[in-house]
C-alpha positions as CSV (number, residue, x, y, z in Angstrom):
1,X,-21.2,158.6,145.3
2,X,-18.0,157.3,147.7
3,X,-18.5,157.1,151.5
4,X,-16.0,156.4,154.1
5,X,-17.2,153.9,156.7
6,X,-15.0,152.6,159.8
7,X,-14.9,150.7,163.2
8,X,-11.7,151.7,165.4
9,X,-11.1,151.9,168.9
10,X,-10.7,155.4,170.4
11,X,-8.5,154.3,173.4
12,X,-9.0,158.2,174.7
13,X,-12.7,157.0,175.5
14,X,-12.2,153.3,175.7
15,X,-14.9,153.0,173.0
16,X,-15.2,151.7,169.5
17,X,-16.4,155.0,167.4
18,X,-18.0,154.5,164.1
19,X,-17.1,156.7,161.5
20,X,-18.4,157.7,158.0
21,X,-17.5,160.1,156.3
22,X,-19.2,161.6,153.0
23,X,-15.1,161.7,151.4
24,X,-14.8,158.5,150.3
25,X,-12.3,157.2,147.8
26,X,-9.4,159.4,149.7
27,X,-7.4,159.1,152.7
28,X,-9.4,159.4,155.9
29,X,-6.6,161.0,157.6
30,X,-6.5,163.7,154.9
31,X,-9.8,164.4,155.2
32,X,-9.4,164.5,159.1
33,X,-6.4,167.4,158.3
34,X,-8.2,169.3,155.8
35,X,-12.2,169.0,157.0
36,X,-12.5,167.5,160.6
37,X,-16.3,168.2,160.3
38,X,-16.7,166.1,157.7
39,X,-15.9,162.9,159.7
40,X,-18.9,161.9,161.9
41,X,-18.5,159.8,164.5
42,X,-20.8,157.8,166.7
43,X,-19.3,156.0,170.0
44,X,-20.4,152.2,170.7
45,X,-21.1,151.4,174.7
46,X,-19.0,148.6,175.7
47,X,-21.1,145.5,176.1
48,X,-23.8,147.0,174.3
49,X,-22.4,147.1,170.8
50,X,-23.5,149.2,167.8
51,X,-27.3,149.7,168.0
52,X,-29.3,150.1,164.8
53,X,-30.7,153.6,165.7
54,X,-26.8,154.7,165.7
55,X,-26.3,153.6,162.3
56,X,-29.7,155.5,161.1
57,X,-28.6,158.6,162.5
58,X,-24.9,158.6,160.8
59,X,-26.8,157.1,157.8
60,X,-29.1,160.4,157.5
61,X,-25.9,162.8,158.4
62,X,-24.4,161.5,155.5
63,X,-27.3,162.5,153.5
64,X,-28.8,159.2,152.4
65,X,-32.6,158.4,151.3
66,X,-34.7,156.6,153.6
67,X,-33.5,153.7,151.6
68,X,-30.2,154.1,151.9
69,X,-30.6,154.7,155.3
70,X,-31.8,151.4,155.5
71,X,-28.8,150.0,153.6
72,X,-26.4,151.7,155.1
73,X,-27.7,150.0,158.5
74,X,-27.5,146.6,157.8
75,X,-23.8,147.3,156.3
76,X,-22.7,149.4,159.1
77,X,-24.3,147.0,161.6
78,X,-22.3,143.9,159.6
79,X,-18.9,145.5,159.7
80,X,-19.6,146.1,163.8
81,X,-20.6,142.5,163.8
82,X,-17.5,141.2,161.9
83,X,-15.3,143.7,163.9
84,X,-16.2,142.0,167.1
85,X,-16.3,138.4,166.0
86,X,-13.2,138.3,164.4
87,X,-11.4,140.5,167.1
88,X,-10.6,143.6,164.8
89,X,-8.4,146.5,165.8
90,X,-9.4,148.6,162.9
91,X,-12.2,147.5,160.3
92,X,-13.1,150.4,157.3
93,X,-14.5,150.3,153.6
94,X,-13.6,153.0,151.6
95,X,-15.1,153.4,149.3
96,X,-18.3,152.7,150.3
97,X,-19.8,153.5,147.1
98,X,-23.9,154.6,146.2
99,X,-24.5,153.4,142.9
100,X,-26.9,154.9,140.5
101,X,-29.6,152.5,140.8
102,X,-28.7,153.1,144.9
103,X,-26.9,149.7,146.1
104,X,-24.0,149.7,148.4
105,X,-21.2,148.4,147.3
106,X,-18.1,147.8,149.4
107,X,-14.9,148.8,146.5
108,X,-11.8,148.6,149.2
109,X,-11.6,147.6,152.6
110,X,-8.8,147.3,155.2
111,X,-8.9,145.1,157.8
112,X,-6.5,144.7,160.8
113,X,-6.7,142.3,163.2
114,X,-5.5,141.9,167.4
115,X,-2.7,139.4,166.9
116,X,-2.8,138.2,170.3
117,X,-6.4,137.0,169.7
118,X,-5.2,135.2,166.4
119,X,-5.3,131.7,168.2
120,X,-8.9,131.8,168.1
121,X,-9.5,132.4,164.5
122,X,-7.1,129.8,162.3
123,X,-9.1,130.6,159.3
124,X,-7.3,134.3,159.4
125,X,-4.0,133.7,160.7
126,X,-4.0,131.5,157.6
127,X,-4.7,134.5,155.4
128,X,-1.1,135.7,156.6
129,X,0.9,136.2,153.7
130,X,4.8,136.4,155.0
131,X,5.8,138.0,151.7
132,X,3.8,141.4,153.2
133,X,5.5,141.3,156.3
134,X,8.5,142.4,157.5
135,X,11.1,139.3,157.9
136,X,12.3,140.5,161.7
137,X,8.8,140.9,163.2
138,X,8.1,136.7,161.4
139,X,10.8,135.7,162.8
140,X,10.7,137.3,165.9
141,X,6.8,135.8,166.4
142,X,8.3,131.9,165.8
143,X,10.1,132.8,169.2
144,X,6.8,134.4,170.8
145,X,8.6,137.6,171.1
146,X,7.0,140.8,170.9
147,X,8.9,142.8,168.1
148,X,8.2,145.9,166.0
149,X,10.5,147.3,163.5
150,X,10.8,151.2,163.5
151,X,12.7,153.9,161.2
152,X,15.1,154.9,164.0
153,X,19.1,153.0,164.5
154,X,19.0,153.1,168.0
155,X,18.1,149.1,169.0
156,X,16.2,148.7,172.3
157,X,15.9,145.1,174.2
158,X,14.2,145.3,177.3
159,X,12.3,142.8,179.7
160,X,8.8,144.2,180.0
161,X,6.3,146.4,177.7
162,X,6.1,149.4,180.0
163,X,10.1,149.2,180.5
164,X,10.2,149.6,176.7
165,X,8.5,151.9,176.1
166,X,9.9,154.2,178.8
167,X,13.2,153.2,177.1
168,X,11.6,154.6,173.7
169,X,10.3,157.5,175.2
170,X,14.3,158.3,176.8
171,X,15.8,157.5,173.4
172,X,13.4,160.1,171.6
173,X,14.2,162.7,174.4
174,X,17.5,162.5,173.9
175,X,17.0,163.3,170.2
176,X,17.5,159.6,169.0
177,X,15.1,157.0,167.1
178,X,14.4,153.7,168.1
179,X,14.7,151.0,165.4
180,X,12.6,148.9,167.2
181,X,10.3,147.8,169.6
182,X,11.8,144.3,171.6
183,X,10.2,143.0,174.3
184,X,11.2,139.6,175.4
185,X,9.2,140.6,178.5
186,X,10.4,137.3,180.9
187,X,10.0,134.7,178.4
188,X,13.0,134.5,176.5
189,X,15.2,131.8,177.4
């Protein structure tokens, strides 16, 4: 059997929310379109973190034994730990799959990490491979310069995040697409 089993901020509530999800193997956001129900979620206090009665409770919604149940916790409670060590942004395994003689195995997981907490963890910003990454936003980094490539062929430099994405937001109104995202936000010299 495939699960679905995330850690992501919901910046609505200022909360990490786990979510499982008994989909697995497919796109969480397709399952999100087609069955929102089937997503459970369970918010994490700030300060607090993910407490192991949290992870039961998703563990039984998701229909496990009280074996897996007790599985499910220690992998759930793992992926909050990692999330927070290694300053995630979004952390999920899917699949998350039940074998037959009922271990969890972890098949695929995606990982993304806060880049402005990178200086604190060497051993991942040495994972980075520039091959996967688009040339503008490397190069853009080497000068400390906050840069994100977008579909649009407007260009948009601007001195300050919130002044960008004002800019952004006037460029869409107007029916045009940013290409980008620059900020040299008063360090550019």
């Amino acid at each position: 059997k495939e699960y679905y089993l995330g850690l992501v901020l919901d910046r609505a509530r200022s909360q990490l929310v786990l979510m499982a999800s008994e989909e697995g193997g497919v796109e969480i956001e397709e399952v999100s379109a087609r069955n929102p129900e089937k997503i459970l979620k369970e918010w994490i206090r700030p300060g607090v973190g993910l407490q192991a009665y949290q992870a039961r409770k998703v563990g039984f919604q998701l229909g496990l034994t009280a074996e897996g149940v007790k599985k499910f916790t220690v992998f759930a409670m793992a992926l909050h730990r990692f999330y927070s060590e290694k300053d995630a942004s979004m952390a999920e395994i899917n699949p998350l799959v039940l074998t037959k003689s009922g271990e969890l195995l972890a098949l695929d997981a995606k990982i993304d990490f806060d880049n402005n907490a990178l200086f604190r963890h060497p051993e991942i910003s040495r994972l980075l491979d520039p091959d996967e990454e688009d040339p503008n936003e490397l190069e853009a980094a080497e000068h400390r310069l906050n840069y994100i490539s977008l579909s649009g062929n407007i260009g948009c430099l601007v001195n300050g995040a919130g002044l960008a994405m004002a800019t952004m937001d006037i460029v869409k109104l107007a029916g045009g697409e940013p290409c980008n995202f620059l900020d040299v936000g008063g360090g550019a010299n």
